[in-house]
C-alpha positions in Angstrom: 19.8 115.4 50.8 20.3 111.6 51.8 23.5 112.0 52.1 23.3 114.5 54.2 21.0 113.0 56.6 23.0 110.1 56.6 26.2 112.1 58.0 24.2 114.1 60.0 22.9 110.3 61.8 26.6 109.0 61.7 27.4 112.4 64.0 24.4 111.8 66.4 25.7 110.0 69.9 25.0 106.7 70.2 22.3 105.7 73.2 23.6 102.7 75.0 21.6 100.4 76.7 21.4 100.6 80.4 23.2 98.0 82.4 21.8 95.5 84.8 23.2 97.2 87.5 22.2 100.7 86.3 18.8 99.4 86.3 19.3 98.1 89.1 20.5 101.0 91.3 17.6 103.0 90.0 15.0 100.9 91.6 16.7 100.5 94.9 16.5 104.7 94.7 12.5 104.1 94.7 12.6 101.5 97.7 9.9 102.7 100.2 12.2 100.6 102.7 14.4 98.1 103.2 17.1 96.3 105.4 21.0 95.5 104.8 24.3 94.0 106.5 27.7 94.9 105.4 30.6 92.4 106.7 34.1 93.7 105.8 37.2 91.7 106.0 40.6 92.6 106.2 43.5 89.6 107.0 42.1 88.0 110.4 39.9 91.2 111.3 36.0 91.5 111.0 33.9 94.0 110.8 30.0 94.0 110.8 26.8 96.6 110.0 23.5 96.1 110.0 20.4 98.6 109.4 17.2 99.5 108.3 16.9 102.5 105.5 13.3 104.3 105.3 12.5 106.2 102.2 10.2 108.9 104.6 12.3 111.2 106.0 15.7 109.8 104.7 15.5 108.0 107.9 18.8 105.4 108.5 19.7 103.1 111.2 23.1 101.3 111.6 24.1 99.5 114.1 27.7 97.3 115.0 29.2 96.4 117.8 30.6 99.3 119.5 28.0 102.0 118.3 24.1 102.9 116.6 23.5 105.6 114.5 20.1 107.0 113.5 19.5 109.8 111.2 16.2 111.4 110.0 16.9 114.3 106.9 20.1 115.1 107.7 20.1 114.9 111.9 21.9 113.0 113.7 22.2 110.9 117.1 24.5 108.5 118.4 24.4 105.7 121.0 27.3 104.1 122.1 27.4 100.8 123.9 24.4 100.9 126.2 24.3 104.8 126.4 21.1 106.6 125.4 20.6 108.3 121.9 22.6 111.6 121.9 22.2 114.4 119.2 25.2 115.1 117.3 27.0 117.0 114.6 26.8 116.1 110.9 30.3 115.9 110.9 31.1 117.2 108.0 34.9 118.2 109.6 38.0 115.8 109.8 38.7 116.9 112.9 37.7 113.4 114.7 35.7 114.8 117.3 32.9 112.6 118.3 30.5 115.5 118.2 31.6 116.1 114.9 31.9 112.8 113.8 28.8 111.2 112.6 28.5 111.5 109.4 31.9 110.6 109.3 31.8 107.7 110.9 29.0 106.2 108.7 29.1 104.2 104.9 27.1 106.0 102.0 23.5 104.6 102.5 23.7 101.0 100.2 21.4 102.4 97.6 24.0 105.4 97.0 27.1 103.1 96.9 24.9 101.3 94.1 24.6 104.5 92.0 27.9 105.4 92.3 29.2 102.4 91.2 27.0 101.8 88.4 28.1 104.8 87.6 31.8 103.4 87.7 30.8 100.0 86.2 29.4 100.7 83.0 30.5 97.3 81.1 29.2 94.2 83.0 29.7 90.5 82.1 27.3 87.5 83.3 28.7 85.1 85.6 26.6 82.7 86.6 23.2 82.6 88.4 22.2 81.9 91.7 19.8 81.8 94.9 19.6 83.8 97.5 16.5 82.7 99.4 13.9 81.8 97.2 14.9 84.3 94.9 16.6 83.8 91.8 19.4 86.3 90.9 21.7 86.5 87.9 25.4 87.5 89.0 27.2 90.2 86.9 30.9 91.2 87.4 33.8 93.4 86.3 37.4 94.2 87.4 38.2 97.8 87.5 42.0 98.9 87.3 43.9 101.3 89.8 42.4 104.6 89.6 38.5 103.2 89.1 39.5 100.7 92.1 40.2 103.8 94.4 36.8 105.8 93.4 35.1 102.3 94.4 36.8 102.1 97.8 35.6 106.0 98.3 31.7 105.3 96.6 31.9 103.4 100.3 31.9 106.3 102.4 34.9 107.5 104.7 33.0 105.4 107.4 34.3 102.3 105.4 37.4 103.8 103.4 39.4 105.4 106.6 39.1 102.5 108.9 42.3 101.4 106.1 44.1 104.6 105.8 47.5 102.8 104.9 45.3 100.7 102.2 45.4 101.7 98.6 43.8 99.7 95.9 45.5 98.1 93.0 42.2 96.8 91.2 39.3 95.6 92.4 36.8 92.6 91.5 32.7 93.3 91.7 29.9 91.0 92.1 26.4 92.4 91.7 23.2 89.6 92.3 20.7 90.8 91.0 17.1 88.9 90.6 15.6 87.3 87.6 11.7 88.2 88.3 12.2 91.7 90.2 15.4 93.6 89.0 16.4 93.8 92.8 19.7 94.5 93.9 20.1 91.1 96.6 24.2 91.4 97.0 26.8 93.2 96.1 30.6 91.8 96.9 33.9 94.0 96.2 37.6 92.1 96.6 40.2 95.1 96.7 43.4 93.9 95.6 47.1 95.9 97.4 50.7 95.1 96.7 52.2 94.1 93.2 53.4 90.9 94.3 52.5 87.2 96.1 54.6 88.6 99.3 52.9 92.4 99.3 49.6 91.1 98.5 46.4 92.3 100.7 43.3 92.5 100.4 39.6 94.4 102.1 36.4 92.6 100.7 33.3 94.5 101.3 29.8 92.3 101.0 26.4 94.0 101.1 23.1 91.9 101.4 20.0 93.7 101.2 16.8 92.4 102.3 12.9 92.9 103.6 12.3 95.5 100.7 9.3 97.7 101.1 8.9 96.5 104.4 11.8 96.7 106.3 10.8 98.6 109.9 13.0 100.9 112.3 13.6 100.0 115.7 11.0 100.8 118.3 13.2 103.3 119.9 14.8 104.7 116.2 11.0 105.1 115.3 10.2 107.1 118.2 13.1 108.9 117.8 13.0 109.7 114.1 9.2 110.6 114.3 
């Protein structure tokens, strides 16, 4: 009987412990709000986001230099340079019509890219710690080899991952900072590593902040337009 129970336990699957980051990425799921910039570098080019995500309404706002998006459960509008807001597509196509192009053109909301790559990451070691503000965080990291590295560049969104359609990831290197007190996600920085050697090498790094959680507020014009 003992032994039986005792090969029946040895059979059982073995509950791991939840990662920082998995813990993490759930609570940035219960956010009621909050704000985030993404800055992505490639060589001498730049690129920057900015936005506001709202829990009510899966309301999103994202804003760079040549264009704003704002969506509210699943709809879509578009205002480029100082044009007005326009409805558009979802843009679920590839066709690159601007009409259909929305969706397309915009990064997985943050708190999804955290999901998915917690998912990804599921072995993280401690780093160091930090500050960021008068917060606190603990910085966890892994490298992830070829195939992983390419999931991670797609957890981004095609917004993100087809600006660098000639790009293809050889490994990548993740930061998460995450804080001591509240078990927020502040940062999370990706390197993504091309070419086998010193000549070939490039590189894309990706850095999200997030910020004003729980009271993070849309636009004036987003708000009335999302109501």
């Amino acid at each position: 009987m003992v032994q039986s129970l005792i090969s029946l336990l040895v059979l059982l699957p073995v509950q791991e412990k939840p990662t920082e980051l998995q813990k993490a990425a759930k609570v940035a799921q219960e956010l009621k709000s909050y704000s985030f910039q993404i800055t992505l570098r490639r060589r001498e080019e730049t690129t920057r986001y900015s936005g506001v995500y709202v829990n009510e309404g899966d309301r999103l706002y994202l804003a760079s230099d040549k264009a704003r998006l704002a969506r509210k459960n699943g709809d879509w509008w578009i205002a480029e340079g100082k044009d007005e807001w326009k409805s558009v597509a979802s843009g679920r196509d590839d066709s690159g019509d601007r009409r259909g192009g929305a969706r397309a053109r915009a990064p997985n909301d943050p708190h999804d890219l955290a999901l998915k790559l917690a998912d990804l990451v599921t072995h993280l070691k401690k780093e160091r710690s930090d500050k960021i503000g008068s917060a606190t965080v603990d910085v966890y990291g892994n490298n992830l080899p070829e195939e992983q590295a390419k999931k991670a560049m797609e957890a981004n969104g095609r917004g993100i991952a087809s600006m660098w359609a000639d790009f293809a990831p050889r490994e990548t290197g993740l930061l998460f900072h995450i804080g001591r007190a509240d078990g927020l996600l502040y940062r999370i920085e990706q390197v993504f590593v091309a070419g086998a050697t010193r000549s070939e090498k490039d590189d894309v790094k990706i850095v999200l902040d997030f910020g004003d959680f729980n009271r993070a507020r849309l636009p004036k014009d987003v708000e009335e337009l999302t109501r």
